[in-house]
Each structure stands twice: as C-alpha cells, then as structure tokens.
N, C-alpha and C positions, 0 to 999 in steps of 0.2 A: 538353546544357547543364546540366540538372538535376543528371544524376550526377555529371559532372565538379566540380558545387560542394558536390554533397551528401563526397563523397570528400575533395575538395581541405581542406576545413577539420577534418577529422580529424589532429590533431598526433600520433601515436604516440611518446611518450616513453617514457625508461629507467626512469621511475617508473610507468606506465603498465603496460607490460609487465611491470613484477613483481608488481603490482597482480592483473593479468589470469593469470597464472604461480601465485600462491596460488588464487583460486577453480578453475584446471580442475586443479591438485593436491587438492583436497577433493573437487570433482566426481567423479573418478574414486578418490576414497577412499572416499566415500557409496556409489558403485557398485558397488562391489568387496567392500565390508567392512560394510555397514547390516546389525545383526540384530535394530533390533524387530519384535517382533512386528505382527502386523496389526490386534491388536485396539488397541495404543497407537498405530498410525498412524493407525488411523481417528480414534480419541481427540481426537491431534492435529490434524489436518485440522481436524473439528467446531471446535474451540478455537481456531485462526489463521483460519476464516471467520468466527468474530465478533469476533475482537482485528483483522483486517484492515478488515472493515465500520466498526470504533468507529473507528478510525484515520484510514480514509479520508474517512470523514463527520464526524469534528472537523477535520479540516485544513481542511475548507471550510464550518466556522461551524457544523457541530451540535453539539449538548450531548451526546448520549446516552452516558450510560456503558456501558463493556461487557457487566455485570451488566445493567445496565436493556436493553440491545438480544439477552443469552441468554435472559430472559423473557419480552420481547415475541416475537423470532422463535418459540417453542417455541409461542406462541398464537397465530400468525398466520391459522393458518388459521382459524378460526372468531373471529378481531377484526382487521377489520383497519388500514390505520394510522389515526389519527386526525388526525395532522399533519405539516407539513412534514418534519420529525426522522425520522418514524417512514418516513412514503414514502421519503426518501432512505435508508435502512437496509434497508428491505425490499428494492428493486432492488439495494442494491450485492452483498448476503448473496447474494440469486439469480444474478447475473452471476459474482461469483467462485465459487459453486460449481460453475453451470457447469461453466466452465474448467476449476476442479481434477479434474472429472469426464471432461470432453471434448477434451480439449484437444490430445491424437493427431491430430482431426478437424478441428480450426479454424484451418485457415489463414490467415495474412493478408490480406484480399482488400478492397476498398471496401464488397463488401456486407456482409462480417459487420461490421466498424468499426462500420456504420448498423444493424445489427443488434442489435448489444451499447451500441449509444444507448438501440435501445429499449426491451432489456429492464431498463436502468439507469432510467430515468424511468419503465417501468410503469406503478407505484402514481402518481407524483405528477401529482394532478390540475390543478396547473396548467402543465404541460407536452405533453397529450397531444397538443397541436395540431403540437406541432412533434420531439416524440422520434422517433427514428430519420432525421431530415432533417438538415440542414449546416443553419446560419445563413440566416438574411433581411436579418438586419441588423447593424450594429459592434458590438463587444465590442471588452472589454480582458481583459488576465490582470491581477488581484487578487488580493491578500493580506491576510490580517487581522491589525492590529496589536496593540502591548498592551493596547489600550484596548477591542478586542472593535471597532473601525473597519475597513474595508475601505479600500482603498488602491491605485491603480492602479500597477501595477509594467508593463506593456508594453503595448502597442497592436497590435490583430491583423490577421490577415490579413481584407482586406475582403472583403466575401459571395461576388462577381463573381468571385474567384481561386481559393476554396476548393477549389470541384472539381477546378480543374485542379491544385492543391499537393499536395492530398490521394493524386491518382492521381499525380502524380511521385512524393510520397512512398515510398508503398505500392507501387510498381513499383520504384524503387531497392532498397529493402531487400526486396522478395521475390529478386529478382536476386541481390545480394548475400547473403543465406541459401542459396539453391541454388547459387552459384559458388565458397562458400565459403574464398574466397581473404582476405576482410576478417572479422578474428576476431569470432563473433557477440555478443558483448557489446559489441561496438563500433557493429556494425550495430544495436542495440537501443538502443543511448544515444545515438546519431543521430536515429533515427527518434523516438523520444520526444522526443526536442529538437522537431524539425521541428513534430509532432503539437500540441505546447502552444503554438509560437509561430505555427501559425496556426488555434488557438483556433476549429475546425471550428463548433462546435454553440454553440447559443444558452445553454446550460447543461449543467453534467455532464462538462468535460472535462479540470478532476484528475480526479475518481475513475476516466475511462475511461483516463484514461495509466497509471493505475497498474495496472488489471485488465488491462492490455492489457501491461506489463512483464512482469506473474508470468507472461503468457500466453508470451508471447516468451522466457521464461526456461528454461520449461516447454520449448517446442517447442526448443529449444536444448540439450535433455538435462539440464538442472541439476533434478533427480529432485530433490531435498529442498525445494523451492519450496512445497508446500504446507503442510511441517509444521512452519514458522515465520514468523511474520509479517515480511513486508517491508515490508505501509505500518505497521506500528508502527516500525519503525526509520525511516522517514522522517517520523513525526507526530512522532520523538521529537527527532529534527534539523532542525526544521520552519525555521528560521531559515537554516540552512545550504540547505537546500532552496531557498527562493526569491531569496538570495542566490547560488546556484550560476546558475541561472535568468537571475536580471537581468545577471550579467556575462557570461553568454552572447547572453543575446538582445540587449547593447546594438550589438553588430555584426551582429547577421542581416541577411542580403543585404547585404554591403558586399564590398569586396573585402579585408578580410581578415577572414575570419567564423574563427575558431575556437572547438571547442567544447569546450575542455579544461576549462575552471572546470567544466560540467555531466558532463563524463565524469568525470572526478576524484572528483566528490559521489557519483555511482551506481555507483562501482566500490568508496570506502569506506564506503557503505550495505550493497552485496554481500558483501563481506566479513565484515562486521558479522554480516548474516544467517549468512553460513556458516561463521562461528566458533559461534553458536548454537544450528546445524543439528550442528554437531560437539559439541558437547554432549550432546544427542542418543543420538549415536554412541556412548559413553565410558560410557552407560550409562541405565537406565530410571526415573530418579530427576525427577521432576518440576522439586525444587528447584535442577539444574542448570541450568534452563532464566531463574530470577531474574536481573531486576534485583539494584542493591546497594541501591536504595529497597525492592523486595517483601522482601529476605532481613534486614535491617532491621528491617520490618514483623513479620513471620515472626519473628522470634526476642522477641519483646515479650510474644508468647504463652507462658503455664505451661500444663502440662496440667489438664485439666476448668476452664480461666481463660474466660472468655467477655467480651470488649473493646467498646463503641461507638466510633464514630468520634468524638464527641468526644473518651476515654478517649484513643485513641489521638495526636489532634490535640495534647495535653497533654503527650504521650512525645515527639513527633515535631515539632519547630519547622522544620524548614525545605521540609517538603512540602506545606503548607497543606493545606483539607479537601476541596478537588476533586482535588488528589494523592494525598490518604488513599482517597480513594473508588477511583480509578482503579487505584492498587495493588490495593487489596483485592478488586476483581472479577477483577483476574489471579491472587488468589491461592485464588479460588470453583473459577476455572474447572478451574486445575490440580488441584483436590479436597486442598490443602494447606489452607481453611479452609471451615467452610459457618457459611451468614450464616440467625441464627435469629431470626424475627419482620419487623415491615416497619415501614417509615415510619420515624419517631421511634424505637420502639421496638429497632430492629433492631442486632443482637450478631451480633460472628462468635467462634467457637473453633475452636480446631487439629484439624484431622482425625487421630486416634492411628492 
C-alpha cells in the first residue's frame, strides 16, 4: 500500500529528466576527469563542514556565523559549548563529518536514522532525554519569518504512526536503492519529502534531512558531495525551500499527492551545487568558488589595504552588516582574506 503511494506520486516529467540528465553528466565528468590534489580536497571538505554546519543551524534560527563556528570548533575540545547555538553547531559539524568520513558504511536503516538523532543533539543539554528516540508528543514543521517569528507551515505526523511511516519509509527507498529501476535522486527526494512531513523526532529534523541528503547523495555515487556545500545552497533559497515544502505537503496523503514542487527545488539546489563542484574541476583557484556578493566584497580590497566591516558596509549598500559578515567568513575560510584583531577592532586584508 505504502509503496504503491510512495511511487504513484512521483510525476517524472520532460523537465525532470533533463534536470536529472545534467547532474549524472557532471557526475561521471567529476569521475572521470577530477585532478585536485588531496591536499585541496581535504581543504575543502574541512571548509563545506563548517559552511554546511553555519547553514544548517541558521536555517532553523541560529546566529552563528561561519567565522564564529571555525573558532569555536577548532576549541572545542578543551571549551565546550556554552549555549544553545553553540550545542547545535557542535552535533551538526560531528554528524556531517561522520558521513563525509563513513559514509561507504551507513546504510539506510531505522537504526542509524536514531542514531544520527543522537549524535546531532549530543552536546544539547536540553535534549538528552529524548535524542536518539522518535517523538512523544505533536509537533509541526516551522519556518522562521522576516521578523525572526516562527510560523507553522504543516502539521505532523502524530507520535502513534511515526514508527510505523518511518519503517515504510526506510523500507521503500532501501528497496528502491537496491532495485534501482527508480532513478536515485528521485528515490532521495521522495524520501526526504516523506522524512520531513512526518517530522519523527521532537527536535532536530531539518538539520537530520539535510545530513541525511549529502548522505544519500554520497551513497548514490555523486563523489563531489563533500567538497561543496549543499545546505549553503539551500540556506541561500531558504524561501523557495519551505515554499517547495508547503505546496508539497498541502496534499500528503490525499489521493493526489504529488511531489514535483519539492523534487523540482532539490534537483535546482543539485544542480546549483554541481555547477560549483564544476568549478572546482576548471581549476584550483579558490575565487572560482565565489559568490557575486564575496567577488564584490573581494575586489574592494588594494593590496597591503586592511577594511572593517563598517568600512565595508559604507562601500556595499545592499548586503547589510550580517551580509558583510557572512561574506567575509567565506572569504577567511578560502584563505582569499585573514581577518586581523577581534571584537570592534577587527580588519581583514587580501591574502597576496
């Protein structure tokens, strides 16, 4: 019954398929054709586990900037977090590197799902009563507006069903992965549909859909998954995100469920990524890797010139000073600027 409905609502359209036609053209271009080196992929990696962490922990209401969560993880072991922000940041940085690590070994299964709850809520002390468990009690999915307000966008699955959606889930799309007749991005954006609309765990279930995408993506063969961020491409569409979402989920369980609004968003999320990841490819230059806000930012710099973010905010009117800031930790990480001094004080200049 489950499969039949899990399959039946997948529209496979002619924009779909071209969609789906550009990434395993790049995939097998990445595989055939990648020559950096190892020491720039490690690089990378390190740099898309905290552009992923910043990403996925402001989509669901943290502040920390990317800068602020490279110097805190770099201390964690001897400080550790001190507050909500910082607990959410720690679990996510640990889960996705996992992954990028293990991820050969992680199969899809109900345990690890409950597993990679727990190690997502770890640090956070008001959670440990219930990390690694499914729900007790209702939830909804929420979104945060302009106003920094939360916002109920759907209604979930209730506590008494969870297990048993969850094992439909997870039995569908392992199925589907080994019988590989449903192409697996399809199987991936299904199953993350399903996984959010019935909103398992008490808390923590963006950040686990998204570690659990790169995972899926991973095990799927799309090899460039780690050495460009995907939840920064979806923090950066964050609107199109839970609007893909609401017009998907306004028919869940109905008899006519389709999930094209939500496959359409993560197949031009995909894309996104793997035009960047193709960048990359083209060569070993960091600033191929910019934004048109960082390259912008980046070009405001003279040599031996040293900028504040005020200085900058001055030059730059339409990215405000939480936009200046978030550029400019992308532009730390790539070692295209180092940021001298702290607090008030703190100047960045061009690395020659």
């Amino acid at each position: 019954m489950e499969e039949n409905r899990f399959n039946k609502r997948i529209r496979i359209t002619p924009e779909i398929l071209s969609k789906i036609a550009k990434l395993d053209e790049f995939k097998g271009l990445w595989k055939g054709s990648i020559n950096l080196n190892p020491q720039i992929l490690k690089r990378l990696r390190s740099t898309v586990i905290i552009t992923s962490t910043g990403a996925s922990t402001r989509i669901e209401g943290a502040q920390m900037t990317d800068e602020e969560i490279a110097r805190f993880l770099r201390g964690l072991k001897s400080n550790p977090p001190r507050n909500r922000d910082e607990q959410e940041v720690a679990g996510y940085a640990d889960l996705i590197g996992r992954i990028f690590d293990n991820y050969k070994d992680l199969k899809l299964t109900e345990n690890n799902v409950l597993h990679f709850h727990s190690i997502l809520l770890n640090y956070s002390a008001k959670d440990q009563s219930h990390k690694g468990k499914y729900k007790a009690g209702e939830n909804a999915v929420e979104a945060v507006n302009e106003k920094g307000e939360r916002v109920i966008v759907f209604r979930a699955t209730p506590p008494y069903l969870v297990k048993s959606e969850m094992e439909a889930a997870i039995g569908w799309a392992s199925k589907e992965f080994e019988k590989k007749e449903l192409h697996p991005i399809l199987v991936v954006a299904n199953f993350i549909f399903e996984f959010l609309a019935i909103h398992p765990f008490s808390d923590g279930n963006g950040r686990l859909s998204r570690a659990l995408t790169n995972l899926l993506m991973l095990r799927s063969d799309y090899a460039y998954t780690p050495y460009v961020s995907l939840d920064e491409i979806i923090e950066d569409t964050k609107a199109e995100y839970y609007m893909a979402l609401h017009k998907t989920q306004n028919d869940h369980k109905t008899d006519h469920e389709d999930v094209s609004h939500w496959v359409n968003y993560l197949l031009d999320s995909l894309i996104t990524h793997a035009n960047k990841a193709r960048k990359l490819m083209e060569g070993e230059q960091p600033e191929k890797l910019l934004a048109e806000s960082q390259e912008k930012i980046l070009g405001l710099f003279k040599a031996d010139e040293s900028l504040s973010i005020s200085d900058l905010d001055e030059k730059v009117k339409d990215l405000g000073r939480e936009g200046i800031k978030k550029n400019l930790a992308r532009l730390v990480e790539l070692r295209l600027l180092e940021l001298i001094g702290q607090g008030r004080g703190a100047r960045y200049r061009k690395i020659l």
